[in-house]
N, C-alpha and C positions, 0 to 999 in steps of 0.2 A: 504493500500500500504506500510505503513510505517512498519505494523509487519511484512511482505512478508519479505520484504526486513531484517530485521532486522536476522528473520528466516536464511533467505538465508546465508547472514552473519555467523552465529552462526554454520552453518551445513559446512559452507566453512572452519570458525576455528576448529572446530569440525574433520574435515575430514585430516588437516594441522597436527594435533596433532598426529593423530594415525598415521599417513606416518613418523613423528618426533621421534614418540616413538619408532617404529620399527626399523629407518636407522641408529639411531643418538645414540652412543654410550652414549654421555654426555646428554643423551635428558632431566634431570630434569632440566639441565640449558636452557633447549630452552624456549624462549618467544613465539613459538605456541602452547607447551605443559604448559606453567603457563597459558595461555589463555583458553584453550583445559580444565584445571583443576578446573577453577575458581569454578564450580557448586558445585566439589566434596569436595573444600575449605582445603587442606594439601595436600604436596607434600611427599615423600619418597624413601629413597637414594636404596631403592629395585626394579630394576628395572623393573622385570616380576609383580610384585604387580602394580608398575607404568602405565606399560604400559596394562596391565587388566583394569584397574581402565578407565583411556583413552577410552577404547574401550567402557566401558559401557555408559562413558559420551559420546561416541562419536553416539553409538548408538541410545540414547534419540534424537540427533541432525540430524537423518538421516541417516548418514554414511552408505556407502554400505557397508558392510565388506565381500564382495567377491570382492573389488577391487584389483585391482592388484599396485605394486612397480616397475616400470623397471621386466613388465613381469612377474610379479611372484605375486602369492595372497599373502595377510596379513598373513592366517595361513603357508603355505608354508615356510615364511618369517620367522616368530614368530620359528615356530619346528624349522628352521635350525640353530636358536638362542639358542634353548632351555629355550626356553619361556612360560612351561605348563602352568601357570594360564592364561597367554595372551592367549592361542591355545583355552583351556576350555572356557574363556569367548568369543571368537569368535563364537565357535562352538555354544556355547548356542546363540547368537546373531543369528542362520542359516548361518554360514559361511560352506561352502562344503567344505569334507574333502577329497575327493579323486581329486581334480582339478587338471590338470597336467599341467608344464609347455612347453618349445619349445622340451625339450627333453624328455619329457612323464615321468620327475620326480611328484612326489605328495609327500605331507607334510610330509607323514607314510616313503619314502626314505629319503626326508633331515634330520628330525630326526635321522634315523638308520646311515644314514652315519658320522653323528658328534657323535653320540654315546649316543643321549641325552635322556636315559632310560625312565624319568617321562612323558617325551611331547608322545615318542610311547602309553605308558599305558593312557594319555588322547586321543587320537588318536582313539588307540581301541578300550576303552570305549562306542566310537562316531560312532565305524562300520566302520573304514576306512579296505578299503579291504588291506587283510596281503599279499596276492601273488601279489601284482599285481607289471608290470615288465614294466623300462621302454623302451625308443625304440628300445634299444639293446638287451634287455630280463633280464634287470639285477633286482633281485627283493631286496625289504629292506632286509632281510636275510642275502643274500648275497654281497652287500654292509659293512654291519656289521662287516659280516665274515673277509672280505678284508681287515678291518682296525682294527680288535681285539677287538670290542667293545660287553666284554664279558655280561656285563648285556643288553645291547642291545638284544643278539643274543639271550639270555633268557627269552626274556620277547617276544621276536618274536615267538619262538618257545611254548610257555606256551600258545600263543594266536594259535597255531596252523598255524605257517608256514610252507609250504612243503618244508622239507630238502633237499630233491637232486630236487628242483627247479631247470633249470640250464637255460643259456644265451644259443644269436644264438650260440654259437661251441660247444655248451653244456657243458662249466663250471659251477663247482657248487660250493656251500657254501663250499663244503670241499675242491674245487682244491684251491680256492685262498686263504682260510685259511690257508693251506699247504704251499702253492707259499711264503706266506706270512709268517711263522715260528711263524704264531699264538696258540698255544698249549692249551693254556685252549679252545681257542674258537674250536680247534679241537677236542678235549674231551667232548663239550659239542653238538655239532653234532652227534659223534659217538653214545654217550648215549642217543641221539636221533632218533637212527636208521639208520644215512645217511649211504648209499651204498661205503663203504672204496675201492671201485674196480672202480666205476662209471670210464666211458671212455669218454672221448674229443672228439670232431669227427674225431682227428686224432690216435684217440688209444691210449690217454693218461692216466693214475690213479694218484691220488692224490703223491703217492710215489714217482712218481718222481719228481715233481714239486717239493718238500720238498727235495731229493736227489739233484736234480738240483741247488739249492740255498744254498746250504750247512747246511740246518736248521737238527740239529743232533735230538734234541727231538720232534721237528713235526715228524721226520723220527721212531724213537722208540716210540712215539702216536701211529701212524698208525699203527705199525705191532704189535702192543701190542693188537689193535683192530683188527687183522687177517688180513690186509693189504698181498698183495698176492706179496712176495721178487721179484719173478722171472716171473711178467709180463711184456709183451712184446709191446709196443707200435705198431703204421702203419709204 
């Protein structure tokens, strides 16, 4: 009864530790992750090492690691941090990579939207699917796209993302990169093959979105990649 219990214990600090590591910026000063640590006997002011290390000790101790934080899984958590060795050691632990949350994000988006190159490439590694979209159709790509996260968008596309992906109105990587006055990330679509014409469901191309906003060199990107001047919207 007593080792049960002791068990239990151990899997509860255990479990304390890895939710510690993940939320708590300042987590090597928490006293559930010096408890959490005790096995591994050193602590280190590196926090994705830290919080790796946790998971493994945490794993010995039970821990599910497909549990979830306020709704969101550990890996989920970890990529939006840009936390690759935390993400790697989940995944080897059987954490699922594709779990979504209330908005049909998964880890492979939170990464791509922070920008955070290494965690995608663990990600991939792992088989998380590259298209996949969430409830509004938005895929990691283009995510990326939208915020200029030019080694993101490369290392998505390397792994074989579909470039003119697009959302329910059918934006794509290249309208919001455009909209957005992202220019390398535009260049690197292009040299991708993305369709420089692709239309909105209201008859939109990329061109004007970037005219629209006044972004001068998204504007001379596009028509350098044969961007079509005198199209016409709905």
């Amino acid at each position: 009864m007593e080792k049960r219990r002791t068990e239990a214990t151990r899997k509860q600090v255990a479990h304390a530790a890895l939710e510690a590591a993940l939320t708590n910026s300042d987590v090597w000063r928490s006293e559930a992750l010096r408890a959490g640590l005790e096995e591994v006997g050193r602590e280190t002011a590196d926090r994705d090492t830290l919080c790796a290390m946790v998971v493994r000790a945490g794993v010995r101790d039970g821990v599910d690691v497909d549990t979830e934080v306020e709704d969101t899984t550990l890996v989920q958590v970890a990529a939006g941090q840009g936390l690759a060795k935390t993400v790697r050691a989940l995944v080897a632990a059987g954490a699922s990579v594709d779990r979504v949350d209330d908005l049909g994000r998964t880890a492979l988006y939170m990464a791509a939207e922070a920008g955070h190159a290494e965690v995608l490439r663990a990600l991939l590694e792992s088989q998380a699917e590259v298209d996949h979209e969430t409830n509004e159709g938005y895929a990691a790509l283009y995510v990326a796209s939208k915020k200029g996260h030019i080694e993101a968008i490369q290392t998505l596309l390397e792994a074989g993302a579909e470039v003119d992906n697009a959302d329910d109105f059918e934006h794509t990587a290249l309208h919001v990169a455009a909209q957005e006055g992202h220019v390398e990330a535009i260049q690197a679509l292009v040299e991708a093959e993305a369709e420089v014409d692709h239309e909105t469901v209201e008859g939109t191309a990329a061109l004007y979105f970037a005219a629209q906003n006044g972004h001068v060199q998204a504007l001379r990107a596009l028509l350098e990649a044969g961007a079509a001047v005198d199209h016409v919207d709905n």
